[in-house]
Every structure is written in C-alpha cells, then in structure tokens.
N, C-alpha and C positions, 0 to 999 in steps of 0.2 A: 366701463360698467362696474369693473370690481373696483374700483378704485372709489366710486362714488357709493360701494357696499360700506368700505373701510371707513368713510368718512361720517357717512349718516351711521355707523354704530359708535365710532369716536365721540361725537356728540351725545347720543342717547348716554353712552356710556359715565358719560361729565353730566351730563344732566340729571341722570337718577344713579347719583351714589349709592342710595342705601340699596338700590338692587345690585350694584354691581360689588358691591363691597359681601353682600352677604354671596349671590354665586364665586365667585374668588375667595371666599372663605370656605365656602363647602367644599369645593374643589381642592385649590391647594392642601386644606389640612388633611382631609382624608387622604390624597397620593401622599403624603408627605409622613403618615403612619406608615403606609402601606410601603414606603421604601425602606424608612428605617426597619421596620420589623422584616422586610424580604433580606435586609442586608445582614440583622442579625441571625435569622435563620442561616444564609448563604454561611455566614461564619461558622457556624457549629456545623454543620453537617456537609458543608459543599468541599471541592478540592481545593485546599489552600495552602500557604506555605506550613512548613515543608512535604505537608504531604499533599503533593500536587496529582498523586495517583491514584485518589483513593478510591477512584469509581473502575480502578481497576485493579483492587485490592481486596483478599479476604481474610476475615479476621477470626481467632480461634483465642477465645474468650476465657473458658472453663471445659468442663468436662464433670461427666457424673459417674461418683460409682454408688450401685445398690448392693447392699452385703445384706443376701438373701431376702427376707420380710424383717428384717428388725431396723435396719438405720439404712442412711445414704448419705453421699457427701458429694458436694458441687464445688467446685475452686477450680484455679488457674493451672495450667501444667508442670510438671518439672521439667527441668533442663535436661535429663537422663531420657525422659518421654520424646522431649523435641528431638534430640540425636540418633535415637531407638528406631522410633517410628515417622516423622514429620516429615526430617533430613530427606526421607528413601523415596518421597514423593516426586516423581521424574513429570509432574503437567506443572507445575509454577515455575513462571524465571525465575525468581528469588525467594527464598525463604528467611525469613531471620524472627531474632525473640529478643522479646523488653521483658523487663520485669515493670510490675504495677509501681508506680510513686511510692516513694516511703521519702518523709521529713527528718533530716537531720540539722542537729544546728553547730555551727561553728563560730570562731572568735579569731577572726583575723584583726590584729591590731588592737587588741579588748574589745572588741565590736561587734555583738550581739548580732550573728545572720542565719536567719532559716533557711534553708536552702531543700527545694525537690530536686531528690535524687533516683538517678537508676541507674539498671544494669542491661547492659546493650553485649550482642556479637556486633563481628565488624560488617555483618551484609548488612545490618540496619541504614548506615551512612547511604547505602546503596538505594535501597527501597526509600527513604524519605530525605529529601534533595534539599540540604541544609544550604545557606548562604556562610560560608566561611569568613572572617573577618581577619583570622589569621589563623598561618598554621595551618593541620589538617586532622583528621580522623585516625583514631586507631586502626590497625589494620589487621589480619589471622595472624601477621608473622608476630606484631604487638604482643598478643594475646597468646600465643607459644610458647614464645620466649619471655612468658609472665611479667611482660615491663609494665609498670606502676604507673600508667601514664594516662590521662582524663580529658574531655573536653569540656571548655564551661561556656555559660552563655555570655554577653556583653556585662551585663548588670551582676555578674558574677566576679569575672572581672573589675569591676571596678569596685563592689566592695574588698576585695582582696587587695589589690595594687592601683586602683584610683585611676586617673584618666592619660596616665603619659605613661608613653613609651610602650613598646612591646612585651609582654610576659610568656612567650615563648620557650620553655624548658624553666621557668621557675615553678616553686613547690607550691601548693596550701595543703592547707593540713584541715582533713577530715574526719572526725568519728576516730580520732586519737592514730589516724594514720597521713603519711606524708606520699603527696602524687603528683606529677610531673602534669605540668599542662603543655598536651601535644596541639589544641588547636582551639579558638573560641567563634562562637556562633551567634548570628545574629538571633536573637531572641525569641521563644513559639508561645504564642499564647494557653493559659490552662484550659481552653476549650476543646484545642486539639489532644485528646487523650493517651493517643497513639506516640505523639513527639517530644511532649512539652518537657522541659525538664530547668536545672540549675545547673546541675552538674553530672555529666553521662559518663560512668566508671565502666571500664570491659568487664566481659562475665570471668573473666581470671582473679578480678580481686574480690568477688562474693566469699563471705565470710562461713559457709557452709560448703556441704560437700556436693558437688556439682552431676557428682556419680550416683547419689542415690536413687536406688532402682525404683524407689515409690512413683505412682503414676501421676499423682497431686502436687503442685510445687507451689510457685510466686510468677508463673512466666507466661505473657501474652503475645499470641504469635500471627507474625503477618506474612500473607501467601500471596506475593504480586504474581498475576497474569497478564499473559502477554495482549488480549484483547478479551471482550464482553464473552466473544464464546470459547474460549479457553478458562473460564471462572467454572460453568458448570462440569467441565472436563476435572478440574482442582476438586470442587466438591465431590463429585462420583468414586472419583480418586480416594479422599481422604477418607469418605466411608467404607470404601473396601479396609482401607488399612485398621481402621479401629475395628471392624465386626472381625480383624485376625490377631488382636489385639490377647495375650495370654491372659486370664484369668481365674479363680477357683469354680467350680461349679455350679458354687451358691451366687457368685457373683455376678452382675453386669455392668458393663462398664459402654459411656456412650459419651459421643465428641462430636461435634458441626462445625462445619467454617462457612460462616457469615459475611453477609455483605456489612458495611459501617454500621447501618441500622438494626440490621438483624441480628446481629448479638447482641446489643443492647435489648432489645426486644426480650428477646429471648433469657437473655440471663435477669431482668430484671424485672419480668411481664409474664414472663412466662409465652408469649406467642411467637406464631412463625414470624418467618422473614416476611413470608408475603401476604400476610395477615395485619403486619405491624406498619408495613411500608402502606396498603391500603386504610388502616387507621390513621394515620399521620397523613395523607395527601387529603382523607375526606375532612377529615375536622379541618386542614388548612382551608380548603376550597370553600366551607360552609360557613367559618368564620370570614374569608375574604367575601361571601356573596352577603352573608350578613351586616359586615361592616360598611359593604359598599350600598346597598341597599336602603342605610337610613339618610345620606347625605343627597341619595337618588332621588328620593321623598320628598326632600324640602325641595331640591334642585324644581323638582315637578312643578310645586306649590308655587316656586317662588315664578319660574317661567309663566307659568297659566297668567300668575298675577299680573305679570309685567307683561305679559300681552293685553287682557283685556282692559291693563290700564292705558295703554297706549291703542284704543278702538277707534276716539279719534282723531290718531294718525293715519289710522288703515283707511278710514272714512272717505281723507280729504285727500292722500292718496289716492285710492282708486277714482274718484270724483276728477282726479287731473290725468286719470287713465293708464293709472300702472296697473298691472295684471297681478292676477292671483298667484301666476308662477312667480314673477319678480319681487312681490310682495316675501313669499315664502321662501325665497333664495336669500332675502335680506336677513329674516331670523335666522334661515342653516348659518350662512356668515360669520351673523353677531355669538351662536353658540361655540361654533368653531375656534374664533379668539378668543373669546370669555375660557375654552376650554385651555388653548396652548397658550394662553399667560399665567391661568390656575397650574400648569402643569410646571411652567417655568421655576415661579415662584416656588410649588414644592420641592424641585431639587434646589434649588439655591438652600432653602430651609433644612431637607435632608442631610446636605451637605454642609451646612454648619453643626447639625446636630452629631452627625456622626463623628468629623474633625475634632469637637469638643469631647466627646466620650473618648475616640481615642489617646488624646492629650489626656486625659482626667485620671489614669492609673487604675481605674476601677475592675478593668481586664488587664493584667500587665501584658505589655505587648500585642496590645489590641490593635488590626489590621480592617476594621468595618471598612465598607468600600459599598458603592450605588450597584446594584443589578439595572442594566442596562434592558436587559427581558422583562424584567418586573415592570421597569419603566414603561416601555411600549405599550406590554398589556394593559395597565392600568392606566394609562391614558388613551387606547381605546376603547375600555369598558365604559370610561367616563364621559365618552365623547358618544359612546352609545347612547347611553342615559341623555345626556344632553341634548341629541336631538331628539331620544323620543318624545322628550318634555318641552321640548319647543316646537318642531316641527309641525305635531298633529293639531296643537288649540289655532297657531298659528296657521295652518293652514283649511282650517273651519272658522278661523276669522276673517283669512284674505276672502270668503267665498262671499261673503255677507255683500247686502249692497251697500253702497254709501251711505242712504238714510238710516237704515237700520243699524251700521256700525256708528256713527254721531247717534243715533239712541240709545245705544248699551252705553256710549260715554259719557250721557248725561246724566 
C-alpha cells in the first residue's frame, strides 16, 4: 500500500511542476535561512573552540566606582585587583585574566602586519582548550622567571617565517621588542572575545606596573566552574568579596560575574543577565515564528490549490472505491516527502553556504558548522505546517461524493 502512496505522488509530483517546484522552494529556502543564521548564532555565543566551556564559565567584564554624587567610572579590572581580591575566591576551579585586544603592527621581512595582541597568566591555557600545532604554553614557572617567550597563532606564523619548517625558539620582534616563540595555535575566530588573539604575551612582559593598587585596569577575568550549580556558588562568592572591598567613604565600588551573555548585557545595555538572556531568546523565538509563518502561508495557499485542483482525481477515486481515509493518507504521504526532500535540499544548500563563507576570509578563522537541533526542529515545525495545510482541505475533499467532486473540477 505505501509503495503505491510513493508512486501516485511520484507522478502527481512530475506532473505538476509548478506546484511542486514552488513547495520545494518554500520549504528548502526558508530551512536553509533558518540553519545558516542557527549556525551563525551557535558561533557567536554557543561553546566553541577553544572555549569549549563556556556554559560553564563566568565572566567579570568591568566594574564601577561612584566617587560620591559628582563622577563614576566603569572599566575592566587591574591585575593588583585580580591577585587582591579574585585569586582568594576558593568556589571556581580556575581562575585566570586576559587583557582586552589591543593592535600592534609589525614588519617582519619589510612586511606590513597587524597583529591582535594580549596579555594572558598561564591558567588561561588551562580554562580555554587551545589545539597546539606545535610547541606549548607558557607556564607560572615562564612567567617567574620573566622569560620573554609568546605564543602565536598559525597565520602569525607564517607571516613571520612562512610555511616550512618548525619555528620553535626562534625570535619576532614586537612593538620594538624581541620574544621567543614557545608554541603556535591553531587559529580562534574574532567572535570569540574571550580567546582570539595573533599573538598571546604572559602578563610579565606588560609594559606597566602590574602592582598598581588602583582598582581599574585593562583585565577581563574568567571564573571556570566546576558544574551549572557551582556558577551560583562563584557569583554569591564574588559578591561577598567586593561589598569587603576597601574604599573612602564617599565611595562605592560594585563588580558582577556574568554568564557569556550577561556581561555583555550588562556592560553594554545596561540590563541583568536574566533580563538580557529573556530579551534575546524572545526576539529569537518571534523572529523564527515570523519567519516561519510567511512561507506557512503560501505553503497553505499553495496545498488548498493543489487539492481542489486535483477534485477530479478525488472524484474518480472514490467512484472506483477508495475511502476517505486512504484518500487522506495519500496527501499526509505526498506532504511528508514534499517536506524531507525540501528539508534535504536545505542542508545541502546550508552547507554550501556555510563552506563558502568559511573559505571566504570574511571571519578569519571561521568554524560555522549545521546545528543538528535547529535541524530537527525546523523540520518538524515545517512538517507541522505541512500537514495542517494539506490534511484538513484534503480531508473535507476525500468527504465529498463522487458527483459533487467532478463538479467542483468542472
């Protein structure tokens, strides 16, 4: 019986192109948005390389101080703050601190290269789980005994010393100083905020003093937890330690540690974490119900049609004694492939489009990749839609009698 489903839609399917050409177009293009843009969201915000932790990770962004009713200042911390206060926080496995990107350019070979730089301790290596290509990470004993030693990425590497051989304890020369490359890393994308770099210098060779007791610095700090409920344990934690925080009298001084979103949020929005994270899931949800909604439309339009175009098939049909069920098992059927060939098509498509963008340099070191969950959903939403817009006409057509359906097709 299914086999003779397959085949009477095989036909219908060759026989009315232009319907099956426009549902296979509504289908495939809208999943085929809907993956690419899950996959570049997944990229910016989801756990990726190297920060494969990040949903178990919290982040301490800035900090505020208010000096009395007259001024306030918001910025990143200092390094004196992070070993002060941070360090003493006994609920995080790890702790460690970056400083923000800063651009410096260099001339290896006369050869013009920008390079994003920062300044890392050695737990960083530990918290976000680099692929090494060679070599390894500076280490506390590195950073003690102030050796002048850097990691760089691949493309760093090769503008430096080009594509052969190992450069393992050779020099380049930065910002009018000379540093030893102890390991080189496969490449992070500038989306990852937390990782990305050119070239990662320990906090020994920062150019300032490291001891300054100021509370304000350049340094963004990450607090890995050991699991989802050890995160609120961290934050409880870290707000005792700032409300013992010394200050003058006239002053206040205030700090959070965020989840990924929540300090963006926050420092840049002004709102909470759980404010910002329900603003960003509902505009997602409303724009994916929106977007799915108008291809659902046509999807309706174009089913209703291609039923009552085909009334006298249902006609001559039931006239040779097929039943109102079997009738309506043939549209589920015909919607059901109609759906998983549209569905097919969109990843073949996603997955050219994504291939291409990451081939294209546009993100260097861009890793887009299919959400396999996005996939699912979004091809049962569509299969939803699909049958409601075929099932119900379809099935107040199978009801009709013979005569009456040869008179709607006349």
């Amino acid at each position: 019986m299914f086999s003779n489903y397959l085949k009477i839609t095989w036909a219908v399917m060759q026989r009315r192109k232009a319907y099956t050409f426009l549902s296979l177009f509504g289908i495939s293009f809208t999943l085929t948005v809907l993956i690419v843009l899950a996959a570049f969201l997944h990229h910016v915000i989801g756990p990726n390389y190297p920060e494969w932790g990040r949903n178990n990770t919290l982040y301490i962004l800035a900090a505020k101080m208010e000096f009395g009713n007259t001024s306030s200042r918001i910025g990143p911390l200092s390094y004196s703050f992070y070993e002060r206060f941070v360090k003493t926080l006994k609920a995080p496995e790890k702790t460690c601190v970056i400083t923000i990107p800063s651009v410096l350019t260099a001339y290896p070979n006369g050869k013009r290269v920008v390079l994003r730089t920062r300044h890392t301790d050695a737990d960083f290596w530990e918290i976000c789980q680099f692929d090494f290509l060679e070599g390894r990470a500076y280490t506390q004993k590195d950073i003690n005994s102030n050796r002048q030693g850097v990691v760089i990425n691949e493309q760093t590497r090769e503008a430096f010393f080009g594509k052969s051989g190992s450069v393992l304890g050779r020099e380049i020369e930065v910002d009018g100083a000379k540093y030893q490359v102890l390991g080189v890393v496969k490449g992070v994308p500038m989306t990852r905020l937390f990782s990305f770099g050119d070239v990662y210098f320990p906090v020994n060779t920062i150019k300032y003093d490291l001891k300054n007791p100021e509370y304000m610095g350049s340094f963004w700090v990450m607090l890995k937890a050991k699991d989802q409920a050890n995160m609120d344990q961290i934050r409880e934690e870290y707000s005792d330690v700032v409300r013992k925080v010394p200050v003058q009298k006239t002053e206040k001084f205030d700090s959070q540690a965020y989840g990924y979103l929540g300090g963006f949020a926050d420092t840049f929005f002004r709102l909470s974490e759980k404010s910002s994270l329900r603003l960003v899931y509902g505009v997602l949800i409303l724009f994916a119900f929106l977007f799915m909604s108008l291809p659902a439309i046509n999807l309706i339009n174009i089913n209703v049609s291609r039923i009552m175009e085909r009334a006298s098939e249902i006609g001559i049909r039931k006239a040779f004694g097929a039943t109102s069920k079997a009738l309506t098992r043939q549209f589920i059927v015909e919607n059901i492939i109609l759906t998983a060939i549209g569905g097919v098509l969109a990843l073949i498509f996603a997955a050219i489009i994504l291939a291409i963008f990451n081939r294209s340099g546009l993100i260097p070191n861009a890793d887009l990749r299919i959400n396999w969950f996005v996939v699912l959903v979004a091809l049962i939403v569509t299969l939803v839609f699909g049958l409601l817009s075929g099932v119900l006409p379809a099935w107040r057509m199978s009801k009709l009698q013979s005569a009456e359906a040869l008179r709607i097709s006349a």
